[in-house]
Chimera marker file (.cmm) of the C-alpha trace (Angstrom):
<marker_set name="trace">
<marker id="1" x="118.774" y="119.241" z="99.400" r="1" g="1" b="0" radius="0.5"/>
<marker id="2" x="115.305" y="117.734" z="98.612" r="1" g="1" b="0" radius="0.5"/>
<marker id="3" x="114.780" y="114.761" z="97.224" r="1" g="1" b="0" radius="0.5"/>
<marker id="4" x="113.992" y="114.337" z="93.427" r="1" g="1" b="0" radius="0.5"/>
<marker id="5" x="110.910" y="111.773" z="93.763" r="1" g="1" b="0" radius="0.5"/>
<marker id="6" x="108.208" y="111.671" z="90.818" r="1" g="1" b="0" radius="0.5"/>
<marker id="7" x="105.080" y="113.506" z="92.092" r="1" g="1" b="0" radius="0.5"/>
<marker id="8" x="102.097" y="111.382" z="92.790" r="1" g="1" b="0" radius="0.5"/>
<marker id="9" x="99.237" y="111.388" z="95.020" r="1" g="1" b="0" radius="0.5"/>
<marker id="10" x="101.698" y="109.720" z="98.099" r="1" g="1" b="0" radius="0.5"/>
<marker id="11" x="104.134" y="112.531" z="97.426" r="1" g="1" b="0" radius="0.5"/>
<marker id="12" x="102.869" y="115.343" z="99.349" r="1" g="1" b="0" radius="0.5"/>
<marker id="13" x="102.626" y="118.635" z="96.742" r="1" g="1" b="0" radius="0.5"/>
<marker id="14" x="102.766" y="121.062" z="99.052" r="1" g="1" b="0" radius="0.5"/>
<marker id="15" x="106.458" y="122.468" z="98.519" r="1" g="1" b="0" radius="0.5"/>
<marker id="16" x="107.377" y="118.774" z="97.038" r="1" g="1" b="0" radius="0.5"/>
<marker id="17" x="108.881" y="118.248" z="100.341" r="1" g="1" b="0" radius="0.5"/>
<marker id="18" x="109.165" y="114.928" z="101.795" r="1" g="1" b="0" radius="0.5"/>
<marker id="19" x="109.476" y="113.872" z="105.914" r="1" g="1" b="0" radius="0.5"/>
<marker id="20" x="111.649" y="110.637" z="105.957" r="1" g="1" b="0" radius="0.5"/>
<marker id="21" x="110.236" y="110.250" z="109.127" r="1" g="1" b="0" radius="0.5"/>
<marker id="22" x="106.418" y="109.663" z="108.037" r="1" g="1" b="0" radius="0.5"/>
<marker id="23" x="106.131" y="108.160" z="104.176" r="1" g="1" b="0" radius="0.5"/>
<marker id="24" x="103.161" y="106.541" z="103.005" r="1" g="1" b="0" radius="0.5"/>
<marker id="25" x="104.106" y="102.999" z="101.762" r="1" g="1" b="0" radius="0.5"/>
<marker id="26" x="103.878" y="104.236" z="97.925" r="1" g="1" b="0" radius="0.5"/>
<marker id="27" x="106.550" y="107.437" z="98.346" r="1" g="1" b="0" radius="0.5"/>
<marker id="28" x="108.845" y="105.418" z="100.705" r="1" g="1" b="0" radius="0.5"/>
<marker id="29" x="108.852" y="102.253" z="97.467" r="1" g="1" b="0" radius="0.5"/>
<marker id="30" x="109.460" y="105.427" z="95.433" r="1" g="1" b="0" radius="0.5"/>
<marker id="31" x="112.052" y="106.932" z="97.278" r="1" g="1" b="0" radius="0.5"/>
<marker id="32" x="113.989" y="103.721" z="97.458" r="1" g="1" b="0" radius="0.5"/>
<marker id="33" x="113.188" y="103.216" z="93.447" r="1" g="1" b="0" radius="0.5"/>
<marker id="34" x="114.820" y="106.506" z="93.001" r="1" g="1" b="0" radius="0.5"/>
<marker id="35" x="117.710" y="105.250" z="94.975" r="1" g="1" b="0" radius="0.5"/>
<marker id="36" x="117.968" y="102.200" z="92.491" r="1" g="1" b="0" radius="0.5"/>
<marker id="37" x="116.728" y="99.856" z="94.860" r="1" g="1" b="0" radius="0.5"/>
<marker id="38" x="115.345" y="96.772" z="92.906" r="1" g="1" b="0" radius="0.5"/>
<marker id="39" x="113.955" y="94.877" z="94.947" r="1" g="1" b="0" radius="0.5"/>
<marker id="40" x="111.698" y="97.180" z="97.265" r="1" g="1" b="0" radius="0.5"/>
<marker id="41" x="107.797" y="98.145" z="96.253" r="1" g="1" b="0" radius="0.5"/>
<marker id="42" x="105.231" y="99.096" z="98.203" r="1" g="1" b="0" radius="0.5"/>
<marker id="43" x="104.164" y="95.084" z="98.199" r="1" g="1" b="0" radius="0.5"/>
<marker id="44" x="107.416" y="94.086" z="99.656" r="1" g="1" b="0" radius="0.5"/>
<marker id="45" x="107.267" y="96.953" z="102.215" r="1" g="1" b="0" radius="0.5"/>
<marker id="46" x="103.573" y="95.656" z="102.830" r="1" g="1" b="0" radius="0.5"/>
<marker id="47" x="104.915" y="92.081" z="103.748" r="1" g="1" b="0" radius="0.5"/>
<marker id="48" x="107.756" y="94.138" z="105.716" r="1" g="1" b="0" radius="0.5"/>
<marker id="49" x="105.200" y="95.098" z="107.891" r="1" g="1" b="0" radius="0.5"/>
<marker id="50" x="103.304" y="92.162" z="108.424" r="1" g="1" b="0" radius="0.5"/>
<marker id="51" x="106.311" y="90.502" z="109.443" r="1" g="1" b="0" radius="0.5"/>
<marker id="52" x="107.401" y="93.245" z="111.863" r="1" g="1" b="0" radius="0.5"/>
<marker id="53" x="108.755" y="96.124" z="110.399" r="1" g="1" b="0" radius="0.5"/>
<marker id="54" x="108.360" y="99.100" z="112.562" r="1" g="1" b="0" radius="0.5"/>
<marker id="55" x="105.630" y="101.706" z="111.306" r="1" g="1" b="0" radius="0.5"/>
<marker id="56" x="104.347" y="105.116" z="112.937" r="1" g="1" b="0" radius="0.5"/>
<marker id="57" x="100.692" y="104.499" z="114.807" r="1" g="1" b="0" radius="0.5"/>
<marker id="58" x="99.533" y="106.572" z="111.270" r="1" g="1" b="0" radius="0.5"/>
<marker id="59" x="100.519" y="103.410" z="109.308" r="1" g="1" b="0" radius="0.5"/>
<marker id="60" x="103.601" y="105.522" z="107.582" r="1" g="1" b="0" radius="0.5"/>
<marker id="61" x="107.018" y="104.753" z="107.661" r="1" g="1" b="0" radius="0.5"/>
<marker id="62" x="109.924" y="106.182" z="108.865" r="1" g="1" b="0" radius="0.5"/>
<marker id="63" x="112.730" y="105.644" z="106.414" r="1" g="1" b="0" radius="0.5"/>
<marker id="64" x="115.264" y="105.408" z="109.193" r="1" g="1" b="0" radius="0.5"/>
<marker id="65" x="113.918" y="103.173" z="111.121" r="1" g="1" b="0" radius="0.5"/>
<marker id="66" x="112.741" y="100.899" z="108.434" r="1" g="1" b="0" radius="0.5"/>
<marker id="67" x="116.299" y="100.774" z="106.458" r="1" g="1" b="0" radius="0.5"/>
<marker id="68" x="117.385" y="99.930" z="110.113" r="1" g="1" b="0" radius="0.5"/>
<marker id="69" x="115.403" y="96.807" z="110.289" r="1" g="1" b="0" radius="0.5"/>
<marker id="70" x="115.790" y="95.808" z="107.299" r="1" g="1" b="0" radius="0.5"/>
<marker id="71" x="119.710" y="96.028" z="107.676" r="1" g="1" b="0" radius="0.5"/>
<marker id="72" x="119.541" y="94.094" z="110.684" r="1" g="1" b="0" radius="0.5"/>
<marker id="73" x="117.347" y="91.359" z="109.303" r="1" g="1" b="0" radius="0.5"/>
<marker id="74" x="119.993" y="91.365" z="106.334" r="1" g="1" b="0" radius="0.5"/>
<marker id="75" x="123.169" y="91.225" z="108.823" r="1" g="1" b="0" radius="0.5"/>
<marker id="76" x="120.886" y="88.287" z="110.739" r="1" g="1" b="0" radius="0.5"/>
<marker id="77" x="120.571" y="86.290" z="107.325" r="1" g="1" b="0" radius="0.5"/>
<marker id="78" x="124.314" y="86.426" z="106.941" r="1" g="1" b="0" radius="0.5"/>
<marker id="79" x="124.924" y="85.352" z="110.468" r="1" g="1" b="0" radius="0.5"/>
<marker id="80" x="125.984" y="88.771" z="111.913" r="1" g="1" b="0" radius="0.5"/>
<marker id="81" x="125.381" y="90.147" z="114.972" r="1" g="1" b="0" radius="0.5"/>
<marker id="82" x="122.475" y="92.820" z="113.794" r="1" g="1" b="0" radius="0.5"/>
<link id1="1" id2="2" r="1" g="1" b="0" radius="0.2"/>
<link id1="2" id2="3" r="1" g="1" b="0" radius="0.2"/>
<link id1="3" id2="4" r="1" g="1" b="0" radius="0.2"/>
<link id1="4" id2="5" r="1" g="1" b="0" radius="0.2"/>
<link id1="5" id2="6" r="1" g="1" b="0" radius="0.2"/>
<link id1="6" id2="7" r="1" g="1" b="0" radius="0.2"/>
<link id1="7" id2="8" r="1" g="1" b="0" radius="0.2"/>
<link id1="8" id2="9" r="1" g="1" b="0" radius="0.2"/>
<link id1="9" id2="10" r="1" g="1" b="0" radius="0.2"/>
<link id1="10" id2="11" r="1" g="1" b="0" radius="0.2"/>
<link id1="11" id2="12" r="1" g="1" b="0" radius="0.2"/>
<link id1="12" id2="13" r="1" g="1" b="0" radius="0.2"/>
<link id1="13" id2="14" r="1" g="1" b="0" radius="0.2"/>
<link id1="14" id2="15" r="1" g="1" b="0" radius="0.2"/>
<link id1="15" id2="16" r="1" g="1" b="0" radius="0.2"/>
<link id1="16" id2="17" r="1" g="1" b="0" radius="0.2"/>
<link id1="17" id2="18" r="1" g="1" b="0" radius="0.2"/>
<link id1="18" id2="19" r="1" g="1" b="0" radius="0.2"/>
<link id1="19" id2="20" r="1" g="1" b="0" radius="0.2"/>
<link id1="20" id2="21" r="1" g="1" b="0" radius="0.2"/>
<link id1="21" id2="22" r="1" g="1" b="0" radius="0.2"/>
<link id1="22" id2="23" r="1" g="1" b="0" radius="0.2"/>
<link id1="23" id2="24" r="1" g="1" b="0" radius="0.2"/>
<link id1="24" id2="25" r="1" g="1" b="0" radius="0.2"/>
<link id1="25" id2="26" r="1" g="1" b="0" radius="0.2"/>
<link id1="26" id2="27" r="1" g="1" b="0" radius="0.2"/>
<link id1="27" id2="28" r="1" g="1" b="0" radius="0.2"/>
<link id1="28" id2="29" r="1" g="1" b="0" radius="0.2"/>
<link id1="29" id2="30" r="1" g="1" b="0" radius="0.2"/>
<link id1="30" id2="31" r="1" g="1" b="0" radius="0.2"/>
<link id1="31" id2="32" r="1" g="1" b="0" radius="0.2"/>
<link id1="32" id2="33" r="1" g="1" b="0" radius="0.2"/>
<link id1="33" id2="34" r="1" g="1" b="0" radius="0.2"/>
<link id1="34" id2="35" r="1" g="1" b="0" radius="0.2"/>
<link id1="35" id2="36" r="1" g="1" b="0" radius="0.2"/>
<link id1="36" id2="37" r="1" g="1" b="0" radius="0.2"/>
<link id1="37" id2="38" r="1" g="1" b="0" radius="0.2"/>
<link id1="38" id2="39" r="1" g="1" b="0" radius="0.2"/>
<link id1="39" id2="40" r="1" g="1" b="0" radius="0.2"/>
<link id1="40" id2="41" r="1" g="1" b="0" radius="0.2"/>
<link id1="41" id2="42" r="1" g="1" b="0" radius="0.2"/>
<link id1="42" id2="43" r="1" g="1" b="0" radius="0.2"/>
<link id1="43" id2="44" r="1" g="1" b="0" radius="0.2"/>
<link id1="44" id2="45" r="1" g="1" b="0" radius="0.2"/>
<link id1="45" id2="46" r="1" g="1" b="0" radius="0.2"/>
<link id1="46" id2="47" r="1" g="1" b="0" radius="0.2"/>
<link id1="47" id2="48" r="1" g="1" b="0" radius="0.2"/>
<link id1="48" id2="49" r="1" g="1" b="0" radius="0.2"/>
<link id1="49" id2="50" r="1" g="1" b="0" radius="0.2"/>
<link id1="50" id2="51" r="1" g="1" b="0" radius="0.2"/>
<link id1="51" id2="52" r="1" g="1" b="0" radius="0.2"/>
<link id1="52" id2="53" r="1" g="1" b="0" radius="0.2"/>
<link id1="53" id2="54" r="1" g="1" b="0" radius="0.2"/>
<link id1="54" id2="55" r="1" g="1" b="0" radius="0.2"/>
<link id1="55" id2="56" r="1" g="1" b="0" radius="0.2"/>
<link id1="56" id2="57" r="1" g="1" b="0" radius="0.2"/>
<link id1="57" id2="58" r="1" g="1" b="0" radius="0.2"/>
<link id1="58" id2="59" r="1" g="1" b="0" radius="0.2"/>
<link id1="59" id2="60" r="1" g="1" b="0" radius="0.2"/>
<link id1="60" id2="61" r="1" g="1" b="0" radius="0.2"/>
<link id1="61" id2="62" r="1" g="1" b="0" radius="0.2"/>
<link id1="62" id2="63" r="1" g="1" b="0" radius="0.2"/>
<link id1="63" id2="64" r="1" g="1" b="0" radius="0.2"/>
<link id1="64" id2="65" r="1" g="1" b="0" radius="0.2"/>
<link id1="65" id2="66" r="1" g="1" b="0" radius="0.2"/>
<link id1="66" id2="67" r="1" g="1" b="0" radius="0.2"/>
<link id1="67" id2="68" r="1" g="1" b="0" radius="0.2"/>
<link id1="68" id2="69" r="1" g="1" b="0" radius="0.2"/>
<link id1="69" id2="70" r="1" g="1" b="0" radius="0.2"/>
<link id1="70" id2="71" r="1" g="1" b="0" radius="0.2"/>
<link id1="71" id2="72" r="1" g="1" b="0" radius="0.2"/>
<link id1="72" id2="73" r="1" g="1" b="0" radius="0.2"/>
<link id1="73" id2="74" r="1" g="1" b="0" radius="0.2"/>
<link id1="74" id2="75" r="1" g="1" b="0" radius="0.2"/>
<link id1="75" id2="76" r="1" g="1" b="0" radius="0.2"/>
<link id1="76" id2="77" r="1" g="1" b="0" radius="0.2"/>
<link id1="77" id2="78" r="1" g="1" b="0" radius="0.2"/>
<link id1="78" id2="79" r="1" g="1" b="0" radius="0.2"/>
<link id1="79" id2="80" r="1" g="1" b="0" radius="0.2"/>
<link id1="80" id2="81" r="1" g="1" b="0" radius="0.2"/>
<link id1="81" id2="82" r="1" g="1" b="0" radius="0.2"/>
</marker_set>
């Protein structure tokens, strides 16, 4: 089931498919908008980033991975174990 993300120039057009394993910073901000996410854009994921977030050697993101760290940064906030 593909996901229903607004078409732009970071959403690749070719068959409107998207790889959650390699988003530009602007389609991963837009798939989490779609997700009603609030408080991710592409500037927050750009500060993710520079504070450590993982990213391919392309510069895109792999969705996984980055809802990963950021989980793990969230469970280390609330003094989890992450």
């Amino acid at each position: 089931m593909p996901l229903d993300v607004p078409r732009s120039p970071a959403v690749p057009e070719a068959g409107g498919s998207l790889r959650l394993t390699a988003l530009s910073i602007e389609a991963a901000a837009a798939v989490f908008r779609k997700a009603g996410t609030r408080h991710v854009d592409a500037d927050a994921i750009r500060a993710d980033l520079a504070a450590g977030a993982p990213a391919n050697p392309d510069g895109t993101i792999n969705l996984l991975a980055y809802a990963a760290w950021m989980l793990t940064r969230v469970a280390n906030k609330e003094g989890g174990h992450g």
